[in-house]
C-alpha positions in Angstrom: 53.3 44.6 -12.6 51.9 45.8 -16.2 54.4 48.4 -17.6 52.5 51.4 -18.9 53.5 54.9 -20.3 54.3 56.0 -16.8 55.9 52.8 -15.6 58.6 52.2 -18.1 60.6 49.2 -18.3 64.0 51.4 -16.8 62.1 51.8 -14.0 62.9 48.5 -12.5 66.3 47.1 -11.9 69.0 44.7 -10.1 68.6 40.7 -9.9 66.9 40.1 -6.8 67.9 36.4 -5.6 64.5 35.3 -3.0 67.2 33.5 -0.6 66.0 30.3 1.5 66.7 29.4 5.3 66.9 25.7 5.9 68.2 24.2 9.5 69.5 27.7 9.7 71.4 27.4 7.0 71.9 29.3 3.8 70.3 27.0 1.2 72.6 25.4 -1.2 70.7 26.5 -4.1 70.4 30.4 -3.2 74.3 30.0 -3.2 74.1 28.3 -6.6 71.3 31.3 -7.9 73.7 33.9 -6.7 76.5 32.5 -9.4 74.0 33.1 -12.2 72.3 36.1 -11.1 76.1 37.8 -10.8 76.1 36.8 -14.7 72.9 38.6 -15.5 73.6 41.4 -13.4 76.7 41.5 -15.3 75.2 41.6 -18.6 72.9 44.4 -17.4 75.5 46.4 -16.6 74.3 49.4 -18.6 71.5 49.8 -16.4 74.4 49.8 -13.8 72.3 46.5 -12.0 73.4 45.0 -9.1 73.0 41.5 -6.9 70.1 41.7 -4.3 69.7 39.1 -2.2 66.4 39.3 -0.3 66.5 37.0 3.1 63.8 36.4 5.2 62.9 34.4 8.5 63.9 34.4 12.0 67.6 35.1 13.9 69.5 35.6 10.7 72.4 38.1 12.4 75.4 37.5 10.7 74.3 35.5 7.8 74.7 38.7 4.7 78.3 37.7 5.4 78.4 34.6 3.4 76.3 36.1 0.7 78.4 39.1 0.2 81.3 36.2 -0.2 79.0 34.6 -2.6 78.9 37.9 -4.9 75.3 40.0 -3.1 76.0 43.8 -3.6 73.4 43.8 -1.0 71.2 41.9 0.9 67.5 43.1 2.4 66.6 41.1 5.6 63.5 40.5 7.0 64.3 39.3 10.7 61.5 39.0 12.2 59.8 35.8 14.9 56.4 35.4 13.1 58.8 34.5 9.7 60.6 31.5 12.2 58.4 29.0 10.0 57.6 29.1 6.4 54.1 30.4 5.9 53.6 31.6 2.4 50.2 33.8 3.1 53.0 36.2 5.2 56.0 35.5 2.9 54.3 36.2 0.0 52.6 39.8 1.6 55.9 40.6 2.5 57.8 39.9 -1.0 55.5 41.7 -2.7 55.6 44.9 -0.8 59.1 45.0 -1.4 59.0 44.2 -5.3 56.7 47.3 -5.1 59.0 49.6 -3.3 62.8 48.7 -4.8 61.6 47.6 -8.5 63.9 44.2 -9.4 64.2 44.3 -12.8 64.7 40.0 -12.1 64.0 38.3 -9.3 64.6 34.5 -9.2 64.2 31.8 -7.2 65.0 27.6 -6.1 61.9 25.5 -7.2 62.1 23.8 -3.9 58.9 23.4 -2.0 59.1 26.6 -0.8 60.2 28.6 -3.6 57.2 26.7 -6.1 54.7 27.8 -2.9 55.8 30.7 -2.7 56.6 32.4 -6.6 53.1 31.9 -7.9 51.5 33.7 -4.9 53.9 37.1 -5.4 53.4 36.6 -9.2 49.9 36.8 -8.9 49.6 39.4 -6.0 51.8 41.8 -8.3 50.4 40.9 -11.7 53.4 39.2 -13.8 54.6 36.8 -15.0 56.3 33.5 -13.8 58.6 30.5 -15.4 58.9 27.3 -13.2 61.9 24.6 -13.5 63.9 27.0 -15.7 67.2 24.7 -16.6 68.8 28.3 -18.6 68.8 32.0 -17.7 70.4 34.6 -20.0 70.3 38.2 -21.0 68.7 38.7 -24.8 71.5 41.3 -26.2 69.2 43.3 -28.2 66.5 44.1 -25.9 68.3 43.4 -22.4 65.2 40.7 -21.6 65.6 37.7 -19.5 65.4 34.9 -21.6 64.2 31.9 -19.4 64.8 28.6 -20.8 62.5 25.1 -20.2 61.6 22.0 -21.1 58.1 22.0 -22.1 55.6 19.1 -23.4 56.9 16.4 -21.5 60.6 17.3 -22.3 59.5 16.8 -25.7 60.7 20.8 -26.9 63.2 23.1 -25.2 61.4 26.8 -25.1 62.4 29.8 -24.4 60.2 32.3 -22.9 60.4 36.3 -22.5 58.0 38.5 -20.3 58.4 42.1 -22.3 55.4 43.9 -20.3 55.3 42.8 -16.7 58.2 43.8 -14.5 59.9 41.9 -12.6 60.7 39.4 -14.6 60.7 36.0 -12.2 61.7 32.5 -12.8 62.1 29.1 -10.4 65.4 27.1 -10.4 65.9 23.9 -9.2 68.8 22.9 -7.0 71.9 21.8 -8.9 71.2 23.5 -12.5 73.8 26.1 -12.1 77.0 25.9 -9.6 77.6 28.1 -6.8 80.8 30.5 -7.6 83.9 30.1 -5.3 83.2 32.7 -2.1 85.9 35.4 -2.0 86.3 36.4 1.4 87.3 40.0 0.5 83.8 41.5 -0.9 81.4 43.4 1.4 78.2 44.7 0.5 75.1 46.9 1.6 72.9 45.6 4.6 69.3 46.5 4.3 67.1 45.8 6.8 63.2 45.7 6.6 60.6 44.7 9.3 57.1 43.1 8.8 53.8 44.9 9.5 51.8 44.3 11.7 48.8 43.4 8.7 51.3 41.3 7.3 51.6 38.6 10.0 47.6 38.1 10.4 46.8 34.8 8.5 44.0 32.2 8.9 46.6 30.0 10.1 49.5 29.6 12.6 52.5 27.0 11.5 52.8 25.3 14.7 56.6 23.4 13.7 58.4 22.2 11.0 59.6 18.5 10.9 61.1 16.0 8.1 59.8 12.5 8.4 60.8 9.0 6.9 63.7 7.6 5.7 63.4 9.5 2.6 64.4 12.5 4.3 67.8 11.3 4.7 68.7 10.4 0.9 70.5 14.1 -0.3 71.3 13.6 -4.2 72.3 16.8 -4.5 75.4 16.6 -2.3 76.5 13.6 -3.8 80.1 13.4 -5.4 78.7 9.6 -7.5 75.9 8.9 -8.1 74.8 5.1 -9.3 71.3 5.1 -11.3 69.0 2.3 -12.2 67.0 2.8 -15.5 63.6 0.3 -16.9 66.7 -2.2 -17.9 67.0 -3.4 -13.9 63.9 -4.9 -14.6 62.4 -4.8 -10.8 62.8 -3.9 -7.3 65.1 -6.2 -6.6 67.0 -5.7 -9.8 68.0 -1.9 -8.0 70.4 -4.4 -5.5 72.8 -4.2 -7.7 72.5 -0.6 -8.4 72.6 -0.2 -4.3 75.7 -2.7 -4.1 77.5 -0.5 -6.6 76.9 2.9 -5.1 78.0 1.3 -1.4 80.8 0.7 -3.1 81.8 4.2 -4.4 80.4 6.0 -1.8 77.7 7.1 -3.9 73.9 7.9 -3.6 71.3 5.8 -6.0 69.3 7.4 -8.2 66.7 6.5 -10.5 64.5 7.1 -13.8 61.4 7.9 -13.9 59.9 4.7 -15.0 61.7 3.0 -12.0 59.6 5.5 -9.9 56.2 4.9 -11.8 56.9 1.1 -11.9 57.2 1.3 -7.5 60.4 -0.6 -8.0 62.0 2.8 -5.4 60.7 5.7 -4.0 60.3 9.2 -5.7 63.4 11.0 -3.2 65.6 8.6 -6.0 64.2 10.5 -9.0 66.4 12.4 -11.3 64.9 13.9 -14.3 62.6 16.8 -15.5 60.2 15.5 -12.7 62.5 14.8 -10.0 65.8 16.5 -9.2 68.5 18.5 -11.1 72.0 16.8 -9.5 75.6 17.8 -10.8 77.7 15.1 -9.2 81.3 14.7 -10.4 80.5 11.0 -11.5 77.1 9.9 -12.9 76.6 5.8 -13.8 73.4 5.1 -15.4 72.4 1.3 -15.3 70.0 0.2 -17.6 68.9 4.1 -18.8 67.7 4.5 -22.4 68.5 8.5 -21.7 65.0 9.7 -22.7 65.4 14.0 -22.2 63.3 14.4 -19.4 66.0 12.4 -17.6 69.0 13.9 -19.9 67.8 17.3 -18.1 68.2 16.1 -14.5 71.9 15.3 -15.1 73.8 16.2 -18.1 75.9 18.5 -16.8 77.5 15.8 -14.3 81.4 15.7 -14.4 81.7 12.7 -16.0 78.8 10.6 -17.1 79.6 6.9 -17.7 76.6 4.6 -18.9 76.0 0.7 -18.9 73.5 -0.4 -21.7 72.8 -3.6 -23.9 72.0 -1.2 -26.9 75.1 1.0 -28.0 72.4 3.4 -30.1 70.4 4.7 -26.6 70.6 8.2 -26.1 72.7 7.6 -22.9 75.3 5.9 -24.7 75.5 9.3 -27.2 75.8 11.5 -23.9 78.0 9.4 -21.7 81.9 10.0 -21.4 82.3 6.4 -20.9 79.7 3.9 -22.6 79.9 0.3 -21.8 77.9 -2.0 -23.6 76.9 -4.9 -22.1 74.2 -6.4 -19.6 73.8 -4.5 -16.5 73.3 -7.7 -14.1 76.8 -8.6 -15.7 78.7 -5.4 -16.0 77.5 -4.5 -12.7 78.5 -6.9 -10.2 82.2 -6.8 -11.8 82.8 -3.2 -11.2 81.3 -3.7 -7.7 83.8 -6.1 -7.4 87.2 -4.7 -8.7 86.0 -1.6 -6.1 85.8 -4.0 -2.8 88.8 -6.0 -3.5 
């Protein structure tokens, strides 16, 4: 909403976390967006601002529990059966006339499919402003404004963007950015709970189910602990066999580059990158990866990063903890084979 004389900026405050339901499950990456917003929260503490989460959908008894743990002062909860499935006309309806009535100062969100359906909707329907793929949130000390940091031109410049007149200030995250704080089973918090009206839950359409389909559904970067990746340098689709060989080996999911992705050598669940997914695994090996940014972003702040390259100058090699120079269909194959034996 436009701040004007009568609607001043102290008006608004807390860091509202928009929380996510999946398999009735917590999301991984509202857990993760709790950790940060703690921080800016923290950093507002002159306005005395306090952790919100705001969780919505259907039988979610019991579930404020784990987000107290995860540092929530307090959680709003929308239980309600016509929020069982994910239908962004009622979401957003709802979300909005709750911004309206508590005033976040922040409210931020994961740029999963839901969150990049939903954000844009409320942004508009309250008249502010919104930053997607955010890889760095932080408080500005002089004017206590969230300073929402991005990639921007293809990766190509880092930028950092401030809303000063539209409250709340709202950003997207994606999964695996920022890490979840440990859970301290001794915190407690506020329960809030709201209900949906009845104008609300009318929409022009009905979400019959929700289902996940294809083998692609079972590939989960995120959760990986390694994570083997195949850059241009494997050459082809079959040149990833190696790649797959090696992460069988560890234990590890495959990922890929862009290019791979373009070049339908694998499918797009494999991307890592500015366009794909953000992962933090404890080991990243990139296989034939030059390290262009808009891949750096997806996984620099992996444990430890080791890279395989024939040039010792590619940006990967500058980044990694461990750079091995050498041929990839060389390299490769030994490693996989000092693992099995």
């Amino acid at each position: 909403m436009k701040l004007n004389e009568t609607e001043i900026a102290d008006s608004y405050n807390d860091v509202w976390v928009l929380g996510e339901i999946v398999d009735g499950q917590v999301h991984k990456v509202t857990l993760e967006l709790l950790g940060i917003a703690r921080e800016l929260a923290d950093k507002r503490a002159v306005n005395n601002s306090k952790v919100v989460c705001l969780l919505m959908g259907s039988g979610l008894k019991g579930m404020e529990t784990g987000l107290f743990y995860q540092s929530a002062d307090r959680v709003i909860m929308v239980d309600d059966e016509s929020l069982k499935f994910f239908n962004d006309s009622v979401y957003s309806s709802v979300v909005s006339r709750l911004i309206k009535k508590y005033k976040p100062e922040i409210l931020i969100s994961g740029a999963t499919s839901k969150g990049r359906s939903l954000m844009p909707l409320v942004a508009v329907q309250i008249e502010t402003g919104l930053t997607a793929d955010c890889t760095g949130l932080d408080i500005d000390k002089e004017s206590g404004l969230l300073l929402q940091t991005r990639p921007a031109y293809g990766g190509n410049i880092i930028a950092t963007i401030k809303c000063e007149n539209h409250r709340p200030q709202m950003s997207t995250v994606r999964q695996g950015v920022f890490k979840a704080i440990e859970s301290d089973d001794t915190r407690t918090g506020e329960l809030i709970v709201e209900s949906v009206l009845e104008e609300e839950k009318r929409t022009r359409f009905t979400v019959l189910s929700e289902e996940s389909y294809g083998d692609d559904s079972k590939i989960n970067l995120h959760d990986a602990n390694v994570i083997v990746s195949g850059g241009r340098g494997v050459k082809s689709a079959e040149g990833f066999e190696v790649i797959h060989q090696l992460a069988n080996a560890v234990e590890g999911a495959v990922g890929a580059t862009r290019a791979t992705i373009d070049s339908g050598w694998i499918s797009y669940a494999h991307q890592v990158g500015q366009t794909g997914l953000t992962v933090q695994p404890e080991i990243y090996i990139a296989c034939g990866v030059s390290g262009q940014i808009q891949h750096l972003v997806g996984m620099q702040s992996s444990d430890l990063i080791i890279a395989i390259n024939k040039d010792p100058d590619a940006p990967i090699m500058q980044l990694a903890d461990v750079a091995i120079v050498g041929d990839l269909f060389e390299v490769v194959p030994e490693i996989t084979k000092l693992l099995s034996n």
